[in-house]
Wavefront OBJ file of the C-alpha trace (Angstrom):
o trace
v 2.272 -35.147 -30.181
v 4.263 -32.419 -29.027
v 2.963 -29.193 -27.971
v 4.335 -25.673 -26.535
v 2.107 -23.851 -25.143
v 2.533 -20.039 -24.461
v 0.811 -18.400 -21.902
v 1.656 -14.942 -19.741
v 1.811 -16.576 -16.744
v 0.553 -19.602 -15.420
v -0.011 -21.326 -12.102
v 1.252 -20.301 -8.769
v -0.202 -17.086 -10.413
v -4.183 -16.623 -9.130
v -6.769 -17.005 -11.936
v -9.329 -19.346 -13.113
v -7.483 -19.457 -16.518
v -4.370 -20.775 -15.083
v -5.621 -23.004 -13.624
v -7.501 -24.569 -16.469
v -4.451 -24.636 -18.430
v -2.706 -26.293 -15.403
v -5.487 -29.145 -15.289
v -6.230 -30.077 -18.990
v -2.255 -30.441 -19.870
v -1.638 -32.225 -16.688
v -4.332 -34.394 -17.450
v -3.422 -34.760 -20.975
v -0.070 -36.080 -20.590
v -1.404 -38.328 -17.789
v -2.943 -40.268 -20.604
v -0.656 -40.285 -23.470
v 2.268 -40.574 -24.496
v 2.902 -36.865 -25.842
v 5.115 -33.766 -24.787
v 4.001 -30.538 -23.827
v 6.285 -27.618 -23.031
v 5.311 -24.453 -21.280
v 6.671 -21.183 -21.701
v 5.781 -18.768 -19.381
v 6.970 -16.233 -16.823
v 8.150 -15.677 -13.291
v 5.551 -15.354 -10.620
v 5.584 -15.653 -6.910
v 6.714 -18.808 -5.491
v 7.064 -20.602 -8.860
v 10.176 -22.497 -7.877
v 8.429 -24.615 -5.854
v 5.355 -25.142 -7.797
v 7.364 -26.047 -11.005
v 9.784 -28.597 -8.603
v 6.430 -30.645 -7.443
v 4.582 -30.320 -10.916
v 6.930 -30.377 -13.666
v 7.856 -33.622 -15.410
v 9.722 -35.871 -18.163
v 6.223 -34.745 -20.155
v 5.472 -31.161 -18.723
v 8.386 -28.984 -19.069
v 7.663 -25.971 -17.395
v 10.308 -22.760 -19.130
v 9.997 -19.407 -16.961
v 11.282 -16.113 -18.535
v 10.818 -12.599 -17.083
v 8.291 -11.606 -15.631
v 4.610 -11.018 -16.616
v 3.829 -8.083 -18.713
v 1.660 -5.100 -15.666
v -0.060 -3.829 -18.827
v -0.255 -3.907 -22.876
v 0.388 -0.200 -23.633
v 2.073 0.462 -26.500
v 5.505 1.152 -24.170
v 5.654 -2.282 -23.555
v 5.114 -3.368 -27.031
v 9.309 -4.147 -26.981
v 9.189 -7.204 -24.237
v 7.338 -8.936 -26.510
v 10.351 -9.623 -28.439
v 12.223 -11.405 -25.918
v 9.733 -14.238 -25.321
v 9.199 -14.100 -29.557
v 12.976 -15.140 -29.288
v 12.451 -17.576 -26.882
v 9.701 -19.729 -28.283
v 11.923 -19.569 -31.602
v 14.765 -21.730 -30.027
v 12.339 -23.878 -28.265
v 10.592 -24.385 -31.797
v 13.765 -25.112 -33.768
v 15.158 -27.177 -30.997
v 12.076 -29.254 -29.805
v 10.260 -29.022 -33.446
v 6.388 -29.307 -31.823
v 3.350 -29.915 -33.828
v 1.310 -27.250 -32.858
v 1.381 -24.385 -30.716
v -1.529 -23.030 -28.292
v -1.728 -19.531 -27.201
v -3.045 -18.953 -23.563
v -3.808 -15.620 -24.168
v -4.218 -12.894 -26.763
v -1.033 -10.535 -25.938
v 1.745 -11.319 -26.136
v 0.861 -15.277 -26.795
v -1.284 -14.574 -29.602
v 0.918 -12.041 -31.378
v 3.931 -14.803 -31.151
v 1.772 -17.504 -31.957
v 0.968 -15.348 -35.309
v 4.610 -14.949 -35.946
v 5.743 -18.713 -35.104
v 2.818 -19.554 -37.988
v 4.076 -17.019 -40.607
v 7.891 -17.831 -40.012
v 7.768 -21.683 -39.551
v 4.505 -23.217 -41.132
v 3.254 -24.233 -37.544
v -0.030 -24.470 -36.817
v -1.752 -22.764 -33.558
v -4.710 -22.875 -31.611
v -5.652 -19.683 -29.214
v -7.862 -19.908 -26.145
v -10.769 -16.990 -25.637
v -12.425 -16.903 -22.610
v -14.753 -13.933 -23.577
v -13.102 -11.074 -21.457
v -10.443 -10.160 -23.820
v -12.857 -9.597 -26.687
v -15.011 -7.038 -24.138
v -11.922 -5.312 -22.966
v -10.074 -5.420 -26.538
v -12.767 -3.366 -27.611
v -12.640 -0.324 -25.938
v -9.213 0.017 -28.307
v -8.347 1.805 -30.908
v -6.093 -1.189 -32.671
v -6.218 -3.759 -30.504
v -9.562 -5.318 -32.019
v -7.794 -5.229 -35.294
v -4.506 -7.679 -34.282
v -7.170 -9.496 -31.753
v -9.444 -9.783 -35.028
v -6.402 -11.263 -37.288
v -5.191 -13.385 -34.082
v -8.296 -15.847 -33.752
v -9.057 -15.634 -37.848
v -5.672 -17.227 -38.461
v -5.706 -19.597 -35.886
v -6.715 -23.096 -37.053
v -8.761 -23.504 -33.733
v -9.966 -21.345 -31.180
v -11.133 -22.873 -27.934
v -14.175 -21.250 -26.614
v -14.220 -21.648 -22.846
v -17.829 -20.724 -22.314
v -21.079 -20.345 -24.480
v -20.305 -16.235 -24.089
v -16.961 -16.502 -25.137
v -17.884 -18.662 -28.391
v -20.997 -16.106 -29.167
v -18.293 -13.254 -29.279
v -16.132 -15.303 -31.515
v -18.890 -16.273 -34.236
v -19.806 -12.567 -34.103
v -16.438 -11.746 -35.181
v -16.712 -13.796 -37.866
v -14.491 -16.614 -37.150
v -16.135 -20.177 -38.849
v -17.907 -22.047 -36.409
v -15.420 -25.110 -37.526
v -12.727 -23.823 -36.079
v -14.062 -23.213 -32.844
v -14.240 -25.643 -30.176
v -16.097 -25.290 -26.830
v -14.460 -26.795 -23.771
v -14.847 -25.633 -20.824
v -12.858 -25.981 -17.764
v -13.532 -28.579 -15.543
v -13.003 -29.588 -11.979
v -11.057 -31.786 -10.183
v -13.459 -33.948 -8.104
v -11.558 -36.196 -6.306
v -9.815 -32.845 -4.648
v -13.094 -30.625 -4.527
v -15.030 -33.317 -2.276
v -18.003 -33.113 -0.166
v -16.225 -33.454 3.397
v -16.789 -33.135 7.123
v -15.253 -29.293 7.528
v -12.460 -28.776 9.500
v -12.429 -28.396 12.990
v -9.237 -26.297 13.200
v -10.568 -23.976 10.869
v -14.306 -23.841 12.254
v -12.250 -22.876 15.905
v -10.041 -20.550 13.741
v -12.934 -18.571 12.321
v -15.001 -18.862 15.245
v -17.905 -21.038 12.599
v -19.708 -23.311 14.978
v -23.228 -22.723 15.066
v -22.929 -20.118 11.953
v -24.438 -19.512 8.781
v -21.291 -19.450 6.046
v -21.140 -17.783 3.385
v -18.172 -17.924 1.273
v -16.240 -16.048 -1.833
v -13.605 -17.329 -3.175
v -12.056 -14.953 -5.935
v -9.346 -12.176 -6.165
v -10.219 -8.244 -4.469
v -11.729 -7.217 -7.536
v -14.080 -4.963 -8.565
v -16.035 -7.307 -10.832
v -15.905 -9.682 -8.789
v -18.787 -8.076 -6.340
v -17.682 -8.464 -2.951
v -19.276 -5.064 -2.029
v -22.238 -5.928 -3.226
v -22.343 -9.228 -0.965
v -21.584 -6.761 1.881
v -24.400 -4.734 1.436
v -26.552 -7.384 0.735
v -25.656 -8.566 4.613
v -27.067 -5.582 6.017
v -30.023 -6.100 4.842
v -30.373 -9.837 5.468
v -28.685 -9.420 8.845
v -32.060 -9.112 11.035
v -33.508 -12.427 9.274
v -30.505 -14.431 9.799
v -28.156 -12.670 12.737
v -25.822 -15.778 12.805
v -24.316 -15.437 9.627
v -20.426 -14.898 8.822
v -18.988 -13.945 5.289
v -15.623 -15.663 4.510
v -13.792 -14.238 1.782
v -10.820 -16.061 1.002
v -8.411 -13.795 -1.742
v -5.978 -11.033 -1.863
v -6.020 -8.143 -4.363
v -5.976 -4.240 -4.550
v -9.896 -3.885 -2.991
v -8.630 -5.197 -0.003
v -8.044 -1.891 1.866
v -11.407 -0.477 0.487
v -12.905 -3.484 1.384
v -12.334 -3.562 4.698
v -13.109 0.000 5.312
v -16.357 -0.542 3.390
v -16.634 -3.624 6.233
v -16.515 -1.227 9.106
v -18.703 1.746 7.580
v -21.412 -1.164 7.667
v -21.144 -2.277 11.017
v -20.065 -5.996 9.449
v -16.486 -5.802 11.421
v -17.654 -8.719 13.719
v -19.243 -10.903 10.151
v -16.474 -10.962 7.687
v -13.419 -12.450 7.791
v -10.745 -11.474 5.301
v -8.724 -14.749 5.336
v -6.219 -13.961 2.410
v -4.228 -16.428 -0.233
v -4.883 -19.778 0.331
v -3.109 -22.300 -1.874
v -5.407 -24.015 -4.943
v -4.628 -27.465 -3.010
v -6.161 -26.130 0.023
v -9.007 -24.538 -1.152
v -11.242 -27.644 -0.953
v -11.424 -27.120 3.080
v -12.811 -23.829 2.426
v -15.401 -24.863 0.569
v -16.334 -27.510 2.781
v -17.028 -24.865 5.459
v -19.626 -22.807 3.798
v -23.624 -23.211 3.484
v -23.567 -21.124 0.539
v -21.000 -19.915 -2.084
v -21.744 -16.549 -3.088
v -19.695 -14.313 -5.829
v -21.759 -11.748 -7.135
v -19.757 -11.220 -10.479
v -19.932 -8.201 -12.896
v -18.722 -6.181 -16.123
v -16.743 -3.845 -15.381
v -18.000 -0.468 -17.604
v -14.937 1.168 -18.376
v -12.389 -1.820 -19.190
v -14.815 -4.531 -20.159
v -13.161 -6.705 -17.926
v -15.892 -9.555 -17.039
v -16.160 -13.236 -15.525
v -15.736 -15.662 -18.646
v -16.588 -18.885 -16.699
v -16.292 -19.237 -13.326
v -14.379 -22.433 -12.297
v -15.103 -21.857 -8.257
v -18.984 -22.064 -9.224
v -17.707 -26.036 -10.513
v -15.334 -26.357 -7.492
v -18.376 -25.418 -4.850
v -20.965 -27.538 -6.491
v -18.117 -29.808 -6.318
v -18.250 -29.662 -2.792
v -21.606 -30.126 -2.827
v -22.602 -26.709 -2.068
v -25.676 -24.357 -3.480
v -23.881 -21.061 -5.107
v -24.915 -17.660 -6.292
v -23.524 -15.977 -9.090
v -23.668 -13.109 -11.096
v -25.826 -12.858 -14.660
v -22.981 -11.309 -16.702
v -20.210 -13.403 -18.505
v -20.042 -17.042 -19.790
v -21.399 -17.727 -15.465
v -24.833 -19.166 -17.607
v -22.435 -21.753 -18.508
v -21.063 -22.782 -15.068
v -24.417 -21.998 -12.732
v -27.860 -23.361 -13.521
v -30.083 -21.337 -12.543
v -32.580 -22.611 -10.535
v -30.946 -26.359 -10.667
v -27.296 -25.547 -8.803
v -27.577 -22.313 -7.730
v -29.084 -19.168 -8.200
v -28.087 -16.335 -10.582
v -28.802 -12.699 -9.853
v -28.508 -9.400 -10.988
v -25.103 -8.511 -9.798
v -26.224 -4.407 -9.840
v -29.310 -5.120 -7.621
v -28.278 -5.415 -4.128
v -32.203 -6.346 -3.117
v -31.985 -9.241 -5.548
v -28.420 -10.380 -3.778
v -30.118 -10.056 -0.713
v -32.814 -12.329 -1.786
v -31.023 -15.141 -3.082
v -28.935 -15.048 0.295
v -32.455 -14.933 2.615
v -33.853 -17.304 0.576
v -30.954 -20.183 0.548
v -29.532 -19.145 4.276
v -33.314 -19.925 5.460
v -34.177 -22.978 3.447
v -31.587 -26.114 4.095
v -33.941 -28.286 1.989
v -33.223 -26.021 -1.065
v -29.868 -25.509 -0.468
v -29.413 -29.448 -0.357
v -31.351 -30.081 -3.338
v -29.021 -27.449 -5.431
v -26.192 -28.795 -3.635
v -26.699 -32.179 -4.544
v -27.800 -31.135 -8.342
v -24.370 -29.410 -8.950
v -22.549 -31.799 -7.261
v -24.039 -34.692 -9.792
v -23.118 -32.342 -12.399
v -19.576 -31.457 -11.721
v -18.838 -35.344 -11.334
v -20.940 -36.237 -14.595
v -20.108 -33.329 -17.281
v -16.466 -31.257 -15.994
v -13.994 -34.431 -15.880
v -10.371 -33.000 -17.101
v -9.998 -36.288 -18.361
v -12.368 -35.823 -21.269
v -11.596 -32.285 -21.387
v -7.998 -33.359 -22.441
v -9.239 -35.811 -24.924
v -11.400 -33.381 -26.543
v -8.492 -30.722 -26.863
v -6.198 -33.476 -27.853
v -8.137 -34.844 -30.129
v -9.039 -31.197 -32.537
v -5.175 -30.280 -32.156
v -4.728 -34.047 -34.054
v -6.808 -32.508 -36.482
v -5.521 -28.877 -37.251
v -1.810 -30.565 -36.558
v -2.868 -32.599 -39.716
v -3.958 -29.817 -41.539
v -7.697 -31.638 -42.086
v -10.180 -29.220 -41.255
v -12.727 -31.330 -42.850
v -11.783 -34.252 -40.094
v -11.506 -31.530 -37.218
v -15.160 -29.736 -38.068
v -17.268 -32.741 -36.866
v -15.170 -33.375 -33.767
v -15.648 -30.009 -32.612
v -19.043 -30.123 -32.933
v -19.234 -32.937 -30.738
v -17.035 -32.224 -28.146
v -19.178 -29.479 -27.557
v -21.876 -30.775 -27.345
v -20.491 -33.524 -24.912
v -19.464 -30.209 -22.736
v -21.537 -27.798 -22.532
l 1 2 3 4 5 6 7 8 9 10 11 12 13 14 15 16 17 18 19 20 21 22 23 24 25 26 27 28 29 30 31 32 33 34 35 36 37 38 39 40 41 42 43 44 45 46 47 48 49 50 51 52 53 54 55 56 57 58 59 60 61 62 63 64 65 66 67 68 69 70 71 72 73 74 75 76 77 78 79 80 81 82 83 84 85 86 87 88 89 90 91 92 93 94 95 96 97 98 99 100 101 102 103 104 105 106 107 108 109 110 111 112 113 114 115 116 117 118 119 120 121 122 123 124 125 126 127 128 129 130 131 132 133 134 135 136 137 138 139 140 141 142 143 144 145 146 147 148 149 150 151 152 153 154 155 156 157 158 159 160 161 162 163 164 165 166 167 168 169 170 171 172 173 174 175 176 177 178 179 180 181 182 183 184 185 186 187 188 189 190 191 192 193 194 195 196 197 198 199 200 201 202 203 204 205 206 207 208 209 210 211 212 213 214 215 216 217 218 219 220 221 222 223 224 225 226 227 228 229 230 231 232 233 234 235 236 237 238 239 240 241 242 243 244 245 246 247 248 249 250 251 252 253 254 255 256 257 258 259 260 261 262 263 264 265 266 267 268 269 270 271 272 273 274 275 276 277 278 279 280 281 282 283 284 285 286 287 288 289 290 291 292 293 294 295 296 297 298 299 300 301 302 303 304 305 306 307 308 309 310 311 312 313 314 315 316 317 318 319 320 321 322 323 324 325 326 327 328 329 330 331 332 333 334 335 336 337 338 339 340 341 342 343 344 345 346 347 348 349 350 351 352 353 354 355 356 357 358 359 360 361 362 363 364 365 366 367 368 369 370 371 372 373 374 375 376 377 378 379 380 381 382 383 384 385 386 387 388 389 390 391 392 393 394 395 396 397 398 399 400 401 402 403 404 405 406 407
């Protein structure tokens, strides 16, 4: 087969999305014989990435540079990449395209359909219906985006509610969620550079892992440490990430008296992440929704990469995270508004090793025997064979499946 896929932006660029879509192509074209082609945009440090990743099979394309917003001012970029997938379509002549995300992706993915007969599948992830809909006209192209689409990959249980709500047939969505890659995410010894680094010996860790977002519930965690603090003096809060909280974060940090706790390490690199999450007794990220965009976790890949790691986690009860955490089997899931429930969850894992072992282990069996990329390929190989051949009849039954085999 040969595929373009269109995405905004795509790895160096920080997201669980990205990465996803880095993984399950990479993957795919490890085990067949087929062509994909991304086009995407400039991002920091992408020279580099695309030199060590790119291949004969995954052609990497940057244009421009990501869109800062989808106001209606920017509405003209959209032509250029338009444009741009045009040649690559007339040139390369692929079977299908996928659309990483709803705008600009979508909107070109649309066009390509209209203008040359090609098929297209569009990822949803859940957040862009919540934000979408706080719009005047953006549910309406979002609406005819995923309806004309001959499949829509749901990356959570959330994600696909939202979509069946919409109205779009169950057949033409398919449920795969991301996966993890568990030869890199590991249980290992941690490292001793880092533990001298951080000053970690002897500590209780407790690690995020996420951008300096609001949603993403850092201050929460914070004030959850206060209160925890007397039980469990020895603990220290890594938060590994960069983003436009920082500042108030760390002011927040000092306000608290948590100076001397938390460590704000910054960007670490995806391939170095793994050492992170080998340091920590418990991975916390108290994810929320956001009120006034919408904007919300839709899975949750660093819940698979700590149970990867063989590590209990904590998450949030808002998003597709239902789909990622099991509650009660590899981690705990809280109210992300209720700082006494945060602080609860962290008391009762930080003061229990036996429990945080047994949900350690749990998700760690998990990751290893559900989130392969290797059958997430096949699965999104396989229903693109079928809307490529224009057979939903043949590509019905294999969603059903593969979702089932996913979940």
């Amino acid at each position: 087969m040969r595929i373009l896929l269109i995405t905004d932006s795509f790895l160096p660029h920080a997201g669980g999305s990205r990465v996803y879509y880095h993984n399950i192509y990479k993957s795919w074209v490890q085990q067949f014989p087929d062509q994909v082609t991304i086009l995407t945009k400039k991002v920091g440090d992408w020279k580099e990435f695309d030199r060590r990743e790119a291949s004969e099979s995954l052609e990497i394309i940057r244009r421009f540079r990501p869109l800062p917003n989808l106001k209606a001012y920017q509405l003209p970029k959209v032509i250029f990449p338009a444009l741009d997938a045009l040649r690559i379509c007339r040139r390369q002549q692929p079977d299908m395209i996928h659309a990483g995300d709803l705008y600009p992706p979508g909107v070109i993915a649309l066009a390509l359909k209209r203008w040359l007969g090609l098929p297209y599948l569009i990822y949803c992830h859940g957040e862009e219906i919540t934000q979408t809909e706080r719009y005047r006209y953006q549910p309406r192209v979002r609406n005819v985006i995923y309806k004309e689409a001959n499949v829509v990959v749901a990356a959570c249980e959330f994600a696909r509610n939202h979509l069946v709500r919409l109205g779009i047939p169950e057949g033409r969505i398919c449920k795969i969620t991301p996966g993890v890659d568990y030869e890199q995410f590991a249980p290992r010894s941690p490292d001793p550079e880092l533990l001298n680094r951080f000053s970690l010996r002897g500590k209780k860790v407790l690690l995020t892992v996420s951008r300096l977002w609001p949603r993403k519930g850092h201050e929460a965690v914070m004030r959850a440490m206060v209160r925890i603090l007397p039980e469990v003096p020895d603990v220290q809060y890594l938060i590994v990430g960069k983003g436009p909280e920082e500042g108030k974060l760390r002011q927040l940090a000092s306000e608290l008296g948590l100076t001397d706790q938390i460590v704000f390490v910054g960007f670490v690199p995806q391939e170095k992440l793994s050492d992170f999450y080998n340091l920590c007794d418990v991975f916390v990220m108290a994810n929320r929704e956001e009120e006034e965009s919408g904007d919300m976790e839709g899975f949750g890949m660093v819940f698979l990469e700590a149970n990867a790691a063989g590590k209990p986690v904590i998450g949030g009860r808002s998003g597709g995270t239902s789909d990622s955490v099991l509650d009660g089997v590899t981690g705990l899931l809280v109210n992300p508004e209720s700082v006494d429930e945060i602080a609860g969850a962290l008391k009762r894992l930080l003061t229990d090793p036996a429990l945080c072992r047994k949900l350690g282990e749990a998700g760690l069996a998990r990751a290893r025997r559900e989130f392969g990329w290797k059958e997430k390929a096949r699965t999104l190989r396989q229903v693109s064979q079928g809307a490529a051949q224009g057979d939903a009849r043949e590509t019905a039954p294999a969603v059903s499946v593969a979702s089932a085999n996913s979940a």
